[in-house]
C-alpha positions as MATLAB code, in Angstrom:
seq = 'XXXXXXXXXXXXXXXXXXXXXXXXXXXXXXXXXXXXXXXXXXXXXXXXXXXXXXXXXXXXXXXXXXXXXXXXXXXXXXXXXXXXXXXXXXXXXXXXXXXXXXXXXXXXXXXXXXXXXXXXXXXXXXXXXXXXXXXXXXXXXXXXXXXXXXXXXXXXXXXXXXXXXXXXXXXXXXXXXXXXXXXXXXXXXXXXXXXX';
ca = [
    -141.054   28.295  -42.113;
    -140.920   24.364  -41.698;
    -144.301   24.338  -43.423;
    -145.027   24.723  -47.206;
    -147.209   27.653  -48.721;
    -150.653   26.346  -49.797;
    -150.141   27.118  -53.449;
    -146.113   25.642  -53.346;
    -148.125   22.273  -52.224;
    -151.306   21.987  -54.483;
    -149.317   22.866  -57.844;
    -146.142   20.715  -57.032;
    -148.119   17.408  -55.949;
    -151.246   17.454  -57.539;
    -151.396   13.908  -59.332;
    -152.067   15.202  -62.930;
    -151.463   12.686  -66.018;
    -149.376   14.837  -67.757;
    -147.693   17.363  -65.375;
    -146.357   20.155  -68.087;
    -143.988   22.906  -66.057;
    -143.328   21.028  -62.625;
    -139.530   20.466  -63.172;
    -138.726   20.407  -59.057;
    -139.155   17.565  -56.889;
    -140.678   18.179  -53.768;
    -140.483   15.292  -50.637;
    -141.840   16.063  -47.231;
    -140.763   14.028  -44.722;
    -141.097   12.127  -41.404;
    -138.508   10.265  -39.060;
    -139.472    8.476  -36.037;
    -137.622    5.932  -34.020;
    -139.385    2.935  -32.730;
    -138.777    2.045  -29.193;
    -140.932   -1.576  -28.871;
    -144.160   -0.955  -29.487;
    -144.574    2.749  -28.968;
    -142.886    5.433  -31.560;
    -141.214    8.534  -31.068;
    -140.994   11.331  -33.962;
    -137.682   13.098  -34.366;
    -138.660   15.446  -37.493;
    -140.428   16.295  -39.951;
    -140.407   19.014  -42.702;
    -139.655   18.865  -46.772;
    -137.049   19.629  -48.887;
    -136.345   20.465  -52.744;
    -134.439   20.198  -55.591;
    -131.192   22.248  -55.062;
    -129.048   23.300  -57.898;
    -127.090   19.920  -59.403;
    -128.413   17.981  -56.530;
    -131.554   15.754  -56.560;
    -134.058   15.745  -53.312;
    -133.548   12.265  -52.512;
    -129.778   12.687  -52.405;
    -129.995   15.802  -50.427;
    -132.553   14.004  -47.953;
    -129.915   10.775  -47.564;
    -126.901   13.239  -46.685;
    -128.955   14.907  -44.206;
    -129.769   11.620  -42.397;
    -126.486   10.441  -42.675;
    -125.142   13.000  -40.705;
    -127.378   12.268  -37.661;
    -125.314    9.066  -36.878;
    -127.854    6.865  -36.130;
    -127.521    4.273  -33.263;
    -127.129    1.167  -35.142;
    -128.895   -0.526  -31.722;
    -132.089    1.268  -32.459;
    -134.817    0.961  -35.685;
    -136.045    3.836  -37.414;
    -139.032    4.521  -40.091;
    -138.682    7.360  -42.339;
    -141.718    8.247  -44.301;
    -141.367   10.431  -47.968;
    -144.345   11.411  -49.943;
    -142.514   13.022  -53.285;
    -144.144   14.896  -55.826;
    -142.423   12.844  -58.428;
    -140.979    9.064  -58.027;
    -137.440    8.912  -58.016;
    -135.065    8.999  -61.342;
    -133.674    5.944  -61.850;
    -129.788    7.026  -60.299;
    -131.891    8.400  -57.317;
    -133.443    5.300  -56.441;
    -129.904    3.309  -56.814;
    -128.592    5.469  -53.962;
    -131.717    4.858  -51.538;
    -131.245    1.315  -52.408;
    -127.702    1.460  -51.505;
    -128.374    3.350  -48.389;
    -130.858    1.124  -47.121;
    -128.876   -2.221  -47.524;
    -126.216   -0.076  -45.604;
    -128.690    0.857  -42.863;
    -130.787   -2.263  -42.091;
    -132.231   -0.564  -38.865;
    -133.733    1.559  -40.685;
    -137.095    1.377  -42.987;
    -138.154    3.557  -45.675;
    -141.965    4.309  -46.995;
    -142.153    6.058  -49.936;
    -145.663    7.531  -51.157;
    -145.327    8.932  -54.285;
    -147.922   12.288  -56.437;
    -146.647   11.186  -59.759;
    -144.350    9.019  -61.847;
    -141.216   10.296  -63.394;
    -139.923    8.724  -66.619;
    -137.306    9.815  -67.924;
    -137.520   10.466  -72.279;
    -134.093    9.622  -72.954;
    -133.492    5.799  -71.138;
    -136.497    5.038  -69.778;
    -134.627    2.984  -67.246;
    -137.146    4.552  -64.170;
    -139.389    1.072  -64.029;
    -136.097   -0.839  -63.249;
    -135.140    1.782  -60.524;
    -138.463    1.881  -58.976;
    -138.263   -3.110  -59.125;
    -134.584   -2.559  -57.181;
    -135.771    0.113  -54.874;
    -139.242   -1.823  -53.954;
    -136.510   -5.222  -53.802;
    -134.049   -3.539  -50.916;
    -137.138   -2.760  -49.133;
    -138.828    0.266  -49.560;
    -142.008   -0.046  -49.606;
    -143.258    2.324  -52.364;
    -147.184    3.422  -53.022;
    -149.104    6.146  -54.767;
    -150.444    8.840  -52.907;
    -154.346    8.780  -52.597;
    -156.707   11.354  -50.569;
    -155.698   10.178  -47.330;
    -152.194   11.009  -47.572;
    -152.818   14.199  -49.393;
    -154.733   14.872  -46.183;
    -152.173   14.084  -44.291;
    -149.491   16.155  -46.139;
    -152.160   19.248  -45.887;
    -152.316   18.768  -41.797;
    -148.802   18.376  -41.456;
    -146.679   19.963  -43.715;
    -148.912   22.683  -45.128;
    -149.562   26.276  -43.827;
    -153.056   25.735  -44.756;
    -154.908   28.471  -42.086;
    -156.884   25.923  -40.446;
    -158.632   25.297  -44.067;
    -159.723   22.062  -44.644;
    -158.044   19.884  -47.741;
    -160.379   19.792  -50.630;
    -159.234   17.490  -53.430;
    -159.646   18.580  -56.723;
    -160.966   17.087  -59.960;
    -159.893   13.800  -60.894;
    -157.684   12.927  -57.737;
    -158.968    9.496  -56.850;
    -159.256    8.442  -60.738;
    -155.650    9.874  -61.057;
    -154.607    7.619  -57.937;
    -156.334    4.602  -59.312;
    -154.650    4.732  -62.726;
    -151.180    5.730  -61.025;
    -151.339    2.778  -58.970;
    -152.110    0.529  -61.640;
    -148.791    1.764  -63.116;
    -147.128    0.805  -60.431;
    -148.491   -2.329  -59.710;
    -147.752   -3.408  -63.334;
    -143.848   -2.042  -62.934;
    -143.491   -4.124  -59.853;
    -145.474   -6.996  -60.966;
    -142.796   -9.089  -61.650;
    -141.157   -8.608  -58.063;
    -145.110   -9.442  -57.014;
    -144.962  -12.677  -58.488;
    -141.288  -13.656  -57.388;
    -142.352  -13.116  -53.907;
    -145.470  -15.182  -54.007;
    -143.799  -17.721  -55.681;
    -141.042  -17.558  -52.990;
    -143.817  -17.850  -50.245;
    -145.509  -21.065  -51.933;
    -142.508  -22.614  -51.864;
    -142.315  -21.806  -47.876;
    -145.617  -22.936  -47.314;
    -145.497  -26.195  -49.115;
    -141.656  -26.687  -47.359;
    -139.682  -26.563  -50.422;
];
């Protein structure tokens, strides 16, 4: 099935602070080709972890192989149960300075930091600086994960304890990891406005 079981879903990307046992990465994904002002989806599903190989990596060889038509703009949308590792988001920075018709959203359950180099914040500034945009999940995309990629039985998604308060202080963590690239960028746009 292209769609995940109920229970996969809720324990793999439910935005807990401390996430003891969830080892795998899940990302579920969408691709859709822009064509002027209309779009036109091409695919969706998820993947996971696979032995040795991280999600993300697995994800950027699969699009790889489509050849895309360099003529043409694309937007992929992720939402991961855990942000990338540092290594994984050097490779989607490196693939998306070598596709520039293509754009990448990334919406992400949880933030992964690694114990032994810590070197995640850094991955997440140069990923956010070649242009992904990057975000933590909230209750509407958890809604929209459960309506698209979720055999949910035509149940309605009920969030659980502490989801928006877990979003909130998520997203203050990221905020304050790409704070600096914040700042750079509104200094860069002062300078633009005031024509120097």
């Amino acid at each position: 099935s292209i769609l995940m079981h109920r229970r996969l879903f809720l324990y793999n990307f439910r935005n807990l602070r401390k996430a003891k046992g969830r080892r795998e990465t899940y990302l579920c994904y969408v691709v859709k080709r822009r064509d002027s002002a209309t779009s036109c989806s091409l695919d969706f599903g998820y993947l996971r972890n696979q032995m040795g190989c991280h999600v993300e990596v697995l994800f950027l060889r699969y699009i790889a192989a489509w050849d895309l038509d360099p003529g043409r703009c694309y937007r992929i949308t992720w939402f991961t149960s855990w942000s990338p590792c540092y290594d994984c988001a050097q490779h989607i920075a490196s693939f998306l300075r070598s596709y520039p018709n293509l754009s990448l959203r990334i919406f992400m359950a949880r933030l992964y930091f690694c114990e032994e180099r810590k070197a995640e914040p850094e991955g997440l500034r140069r990923l956010h600086k070649a242009g992904a945009q990057i975000a933590i999940m909230t209750f509407k995309d958890y809604f929209y994960c459960w309506n698209t990629f979720v055999e949910n039985r035509e149940q309605a998604f009920k969030g659980w304890e502490g989801l928006h308060e877990n979003s909130v202080h998520l997203a203050r963590k990221l905020r304050r990891i790409l704070l600096p690239l914040y700042e750079v960028d509104d200094l860069r746009d002062a300078f633009k406005i005031l024509g120097l």
